[in-house]
C-alpha positions in Angstrom: 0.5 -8.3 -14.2 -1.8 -7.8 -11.7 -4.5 -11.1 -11.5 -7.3 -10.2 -9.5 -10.5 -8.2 -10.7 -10.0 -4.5 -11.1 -13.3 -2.2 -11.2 -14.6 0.9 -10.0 -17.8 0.7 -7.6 -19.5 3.8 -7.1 -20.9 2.6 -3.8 -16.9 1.6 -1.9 -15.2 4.6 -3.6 -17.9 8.1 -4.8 -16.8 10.5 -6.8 -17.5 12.8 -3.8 -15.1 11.1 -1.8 -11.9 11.4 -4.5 -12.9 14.8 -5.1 -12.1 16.1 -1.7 -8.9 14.0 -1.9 -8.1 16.1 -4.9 -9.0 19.2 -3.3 -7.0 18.3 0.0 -4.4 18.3 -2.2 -4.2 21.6 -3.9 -5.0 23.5 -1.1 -2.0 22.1 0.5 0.0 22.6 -2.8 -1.3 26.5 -2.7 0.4 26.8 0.9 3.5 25.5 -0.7 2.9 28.1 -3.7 2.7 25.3 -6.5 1.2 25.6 -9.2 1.0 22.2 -10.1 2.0 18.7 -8.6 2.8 15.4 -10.2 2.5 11.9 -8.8 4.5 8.9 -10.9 2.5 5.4 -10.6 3.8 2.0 -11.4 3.0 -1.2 -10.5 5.0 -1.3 -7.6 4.7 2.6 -6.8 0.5 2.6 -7.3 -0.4 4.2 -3.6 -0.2 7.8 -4.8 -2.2 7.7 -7.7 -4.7 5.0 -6.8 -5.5 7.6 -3.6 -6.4 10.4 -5.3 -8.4 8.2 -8.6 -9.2 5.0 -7.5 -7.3 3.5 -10.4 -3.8 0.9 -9.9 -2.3 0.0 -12.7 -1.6 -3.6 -13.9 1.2 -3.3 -16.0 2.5 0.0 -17.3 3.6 2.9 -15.8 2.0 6.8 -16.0 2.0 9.8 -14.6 -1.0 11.8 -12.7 -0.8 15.5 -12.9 -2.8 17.6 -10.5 -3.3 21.3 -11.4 -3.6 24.0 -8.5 -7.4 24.6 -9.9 -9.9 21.6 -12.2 -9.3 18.0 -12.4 -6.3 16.2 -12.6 -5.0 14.6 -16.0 -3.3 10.8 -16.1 -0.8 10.2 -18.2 0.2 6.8 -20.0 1.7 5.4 -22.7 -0.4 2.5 -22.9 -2.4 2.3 -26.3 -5.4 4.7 -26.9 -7.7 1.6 -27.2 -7.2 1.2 -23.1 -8.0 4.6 -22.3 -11.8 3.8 -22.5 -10.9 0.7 -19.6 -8.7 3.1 -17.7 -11.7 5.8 -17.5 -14.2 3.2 -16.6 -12.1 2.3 -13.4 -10.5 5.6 -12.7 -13.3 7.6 -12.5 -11.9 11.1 -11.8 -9.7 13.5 -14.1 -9.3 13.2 -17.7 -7.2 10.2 -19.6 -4.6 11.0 -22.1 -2.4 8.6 -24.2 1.5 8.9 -25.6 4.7 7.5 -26.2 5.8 10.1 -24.4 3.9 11.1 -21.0 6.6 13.1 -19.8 6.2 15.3 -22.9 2.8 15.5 -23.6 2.2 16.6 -19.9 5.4 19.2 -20.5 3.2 20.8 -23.4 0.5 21.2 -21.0 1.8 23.0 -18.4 3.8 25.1 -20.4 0.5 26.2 -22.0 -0.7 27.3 -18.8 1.8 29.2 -17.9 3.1 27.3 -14.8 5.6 29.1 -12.5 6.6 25.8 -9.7 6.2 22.1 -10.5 5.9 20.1 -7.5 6.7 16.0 -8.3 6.0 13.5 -5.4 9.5 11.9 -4.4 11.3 14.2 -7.0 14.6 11.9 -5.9 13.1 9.0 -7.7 11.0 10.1 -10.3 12.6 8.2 -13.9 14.6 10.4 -15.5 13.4 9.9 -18.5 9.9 11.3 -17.7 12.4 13.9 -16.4 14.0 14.8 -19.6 11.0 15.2 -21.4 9.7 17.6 -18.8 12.5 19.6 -18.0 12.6 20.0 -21.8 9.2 21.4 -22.4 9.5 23.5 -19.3 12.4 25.4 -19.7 13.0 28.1 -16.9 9.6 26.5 -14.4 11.3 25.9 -11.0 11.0 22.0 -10.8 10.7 21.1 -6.7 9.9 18.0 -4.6 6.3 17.7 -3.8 6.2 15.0 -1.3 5.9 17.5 1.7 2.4 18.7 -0.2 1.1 15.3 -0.3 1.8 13.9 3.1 -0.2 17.1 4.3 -2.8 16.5 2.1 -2.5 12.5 2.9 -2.6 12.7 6.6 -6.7 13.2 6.9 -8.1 10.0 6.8 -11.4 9.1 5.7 -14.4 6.7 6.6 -13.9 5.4 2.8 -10.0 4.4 3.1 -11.2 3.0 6.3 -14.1 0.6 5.2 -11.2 -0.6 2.3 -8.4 -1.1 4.6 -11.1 -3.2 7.0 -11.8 -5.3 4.3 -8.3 -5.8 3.4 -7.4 -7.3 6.7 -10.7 -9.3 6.9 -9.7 -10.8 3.6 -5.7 -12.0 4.4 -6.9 -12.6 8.3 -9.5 -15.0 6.8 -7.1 -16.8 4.3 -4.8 -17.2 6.6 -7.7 -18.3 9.6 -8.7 -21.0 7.0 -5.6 -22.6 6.5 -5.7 -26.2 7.7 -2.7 -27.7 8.9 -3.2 -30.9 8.0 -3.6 -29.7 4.3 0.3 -28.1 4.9 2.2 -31.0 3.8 4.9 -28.6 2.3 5.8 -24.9 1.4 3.8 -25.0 -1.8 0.4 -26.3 -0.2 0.5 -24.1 2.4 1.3 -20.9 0.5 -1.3 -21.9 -2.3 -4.0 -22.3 0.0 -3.7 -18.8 1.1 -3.2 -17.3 -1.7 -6.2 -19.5 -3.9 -8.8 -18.2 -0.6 -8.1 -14.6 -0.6 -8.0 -14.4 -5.2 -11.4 -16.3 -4.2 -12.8 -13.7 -1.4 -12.1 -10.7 -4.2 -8.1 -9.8 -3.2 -7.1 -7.4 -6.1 -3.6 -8.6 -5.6 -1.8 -11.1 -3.3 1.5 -12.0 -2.3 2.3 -14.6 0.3 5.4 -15.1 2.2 6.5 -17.9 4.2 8.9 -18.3 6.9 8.9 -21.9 6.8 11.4 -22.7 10.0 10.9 -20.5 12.6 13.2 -22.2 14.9 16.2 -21.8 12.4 15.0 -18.0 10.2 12.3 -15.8 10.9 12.6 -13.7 7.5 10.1 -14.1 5.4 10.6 -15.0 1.9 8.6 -16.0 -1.3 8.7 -19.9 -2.3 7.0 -22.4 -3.5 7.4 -26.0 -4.3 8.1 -29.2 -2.3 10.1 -27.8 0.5 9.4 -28.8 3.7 7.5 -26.9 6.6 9.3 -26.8 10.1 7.9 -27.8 13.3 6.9 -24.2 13.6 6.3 -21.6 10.4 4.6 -18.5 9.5 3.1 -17.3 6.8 2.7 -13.4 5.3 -0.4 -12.6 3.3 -0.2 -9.3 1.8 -3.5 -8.5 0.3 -5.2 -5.1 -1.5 -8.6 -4.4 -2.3 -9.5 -1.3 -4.6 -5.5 -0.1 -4.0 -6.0 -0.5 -0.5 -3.2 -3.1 1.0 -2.8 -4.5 4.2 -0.2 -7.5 5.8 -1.4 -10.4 7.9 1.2 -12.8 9.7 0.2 -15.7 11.3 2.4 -18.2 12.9 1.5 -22.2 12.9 2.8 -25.4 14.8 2.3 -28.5 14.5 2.8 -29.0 18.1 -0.7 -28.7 20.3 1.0 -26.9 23.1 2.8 -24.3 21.0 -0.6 -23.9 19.6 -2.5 -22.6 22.6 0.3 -20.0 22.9 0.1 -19.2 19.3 -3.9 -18.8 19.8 -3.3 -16.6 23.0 -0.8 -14.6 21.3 -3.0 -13.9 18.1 -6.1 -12.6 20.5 -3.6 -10.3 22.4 -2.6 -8.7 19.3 -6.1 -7.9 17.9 -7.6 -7.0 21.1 -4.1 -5.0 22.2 -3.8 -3.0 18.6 -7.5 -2.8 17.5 -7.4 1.2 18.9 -5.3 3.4 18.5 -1.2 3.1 20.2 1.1 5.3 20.3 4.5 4.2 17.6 6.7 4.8 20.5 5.1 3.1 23.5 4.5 -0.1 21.6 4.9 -3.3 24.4 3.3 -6.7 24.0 3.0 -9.6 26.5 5.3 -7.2 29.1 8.1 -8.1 26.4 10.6 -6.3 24.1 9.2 -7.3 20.7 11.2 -6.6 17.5 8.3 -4.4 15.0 7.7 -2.3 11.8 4.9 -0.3 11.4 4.0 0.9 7.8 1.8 2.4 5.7 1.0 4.3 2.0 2.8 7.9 2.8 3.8 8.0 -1.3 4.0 5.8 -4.2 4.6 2.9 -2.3 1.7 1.0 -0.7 3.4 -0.3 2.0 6.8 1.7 2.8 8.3 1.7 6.1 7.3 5.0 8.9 8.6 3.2 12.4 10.4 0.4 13.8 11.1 -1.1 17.5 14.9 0.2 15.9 14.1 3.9 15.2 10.3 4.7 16.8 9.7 8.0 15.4 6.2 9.4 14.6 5.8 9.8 10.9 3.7 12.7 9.2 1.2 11.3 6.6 0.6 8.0 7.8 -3.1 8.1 7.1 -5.7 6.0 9.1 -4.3 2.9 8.8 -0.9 1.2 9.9 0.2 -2.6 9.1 1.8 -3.6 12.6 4.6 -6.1 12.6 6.1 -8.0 15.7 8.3 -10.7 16.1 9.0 -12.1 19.6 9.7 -15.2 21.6 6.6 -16.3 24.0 7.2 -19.0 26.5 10.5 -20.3 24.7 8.7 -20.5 21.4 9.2 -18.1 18.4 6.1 -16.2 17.4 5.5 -13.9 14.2 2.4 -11.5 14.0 1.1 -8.8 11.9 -2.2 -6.9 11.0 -4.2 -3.9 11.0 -3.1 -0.8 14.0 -4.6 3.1 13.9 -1.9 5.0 15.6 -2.7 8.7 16.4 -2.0 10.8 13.3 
């Protein structure tokens, strides 16, 4: 369940704003002749929906349906005593309630007559919200949407870009205010992130530590009494009103790895602040190891480049989360943050 406070504020996300997100949409889905398009939301798998409404959800699962004409309709089968909360922070498109999503959505578009049902990552859509569906819609040509929605996704807009910003302020800070003196183990350190950026308003956080990077530079989720290398990194990944961003900041205890830690750190912002191309990506004159990702679908943060396989991904949106790995005078350094790359 998600922790942090959810609510809608007219003034970060208008109405105006989510509308023309809407209507990106189904002009895209008319060049793609469907009728109607549907966008599956989960607590993992919240990008989508959250986009086009403003709302995450914090525990169940639903379904967002977005008709070629009008407002779209969310689906859930959380208890009709939420709707009201769900419509105060999803302030777009009507809320309906059901056991059964998949079918009570199925009714609906059979009512209207619908001819070609788009559904955003078709491949992984649940298959029971499937069933219920294919049931009610017997003979409607069911297809994959996700081309639809990465045209419509690829336009940026001042809004996403304010929320992104404030993302990265918020994990950059948490992880800027970490003291190393107050790191006398794993748990300490990832606490104190995690306790600033709840504090500075993070809808959700999740911090990941490498806590040796002389022996693993993976970053995995612990806690506890372990103890913290010579050298470790930690990963804050923070959202704010569905908006999520990674930060990665590498720590010694050593004063001269510091300096180059420091150095490194102001490269990156200053080298990444504009816009870089995915494929020309160099830092320090070196061969880093990176991933670049972003919200293309469901998924907040799913992967669209890498120092591996460079290629230029459609429907990135504004706003890439940039992450290198590299050693810098003999000494292993970790970074991550906020990139544009040219759409």
């Amino acid at each position: 369940m998600r922790r942090g406070l959810m609510e809608w504020d007219a003034g970060e996300i208008p109405i105006a704003v989510l509308t023309e997100r809407i209507e990106r949409v189904q002009r895209a889905m008319a060049v793609a002749d469907q009728d109607a398009l549907l966008l599956y939301t989960n607590f993992v798998r919240s990008a989508a929906v959250s986009y086009l409404t403003g709302f995450s959800p914090y525990w169940a699962d639903g379904v967002l349906l977005v008709p070629l004409r009008g407002e779209p309709v969310f689906a859930t089968s959380l208890s009709t005593r939420m709707a009201s909360w769900i419509q105060s922070v999803k302030p777009i498109g009507d809320c309906v309630t059901s056991p059964a999503p998949g079918a009570i959505l199925g009714k609906r578009l059979a009512a209207s007559g619908i001819r070609r049902l788009g559904i955003l990552e078709l491949d992984h859509f649940p298959s029971g919200l499937y069933g219920d569906l294919a049931e009610a819609l017997s003979g409607v040509e069911i297809v994959d949407g996700s081309a639809s929605f990465a045209a419509a996704r690829a336009h940026g807009d001042e809004t996403e870009l304010r929320l992104l910003a404030k993302a990265d302020s918020i994990a950059r800070d948490a992880l800027d205010d970490l003291a190393l003196d107050a790191c006398t183990d794993v748990g300490h350190a990832v606490g104190a992130v995690e306790r600033h950026a709840r504090l500075h308003g993070a809808e959700e956080v999740y911090v990941a530590i490498a806590a040796d990077l002389d022996c693993d530079r993976r970053f995995v989720r612990l806690s506890g009494s372990r103890p913290l290398g010579r050298r470790f990194a930690i990963r804050a990944t923070v959202a704010y009103k569905g908006n999520w961003v990674r930060h990665v900041k590498s720590f010694s205890h050593d004063i001269t790895d510091t300096a180059i830690f420091e150095r490194a750190d102001a490269d990156f912002n200053h080298a990444f602040a504009s816009s870089v191309s995915v494929g020309e990506i160099h830092f320090a004159g070196r061969h880093a190891h990176w991933l670049a990702e972003a919200a293309i679908g469901t998924r907040p943060l799913a992967l669209v480049a890498s120092s591996e396989n460079p290629f230029e991904a459609a429907g990135h949106g504004p706003g890439v989360v940039l992450t290198l790995a590299l050693t810098l005078d003999g000494v292993p350094w970790c970074g991550a943050g906020l990139a544009r790359i040219p759409q």
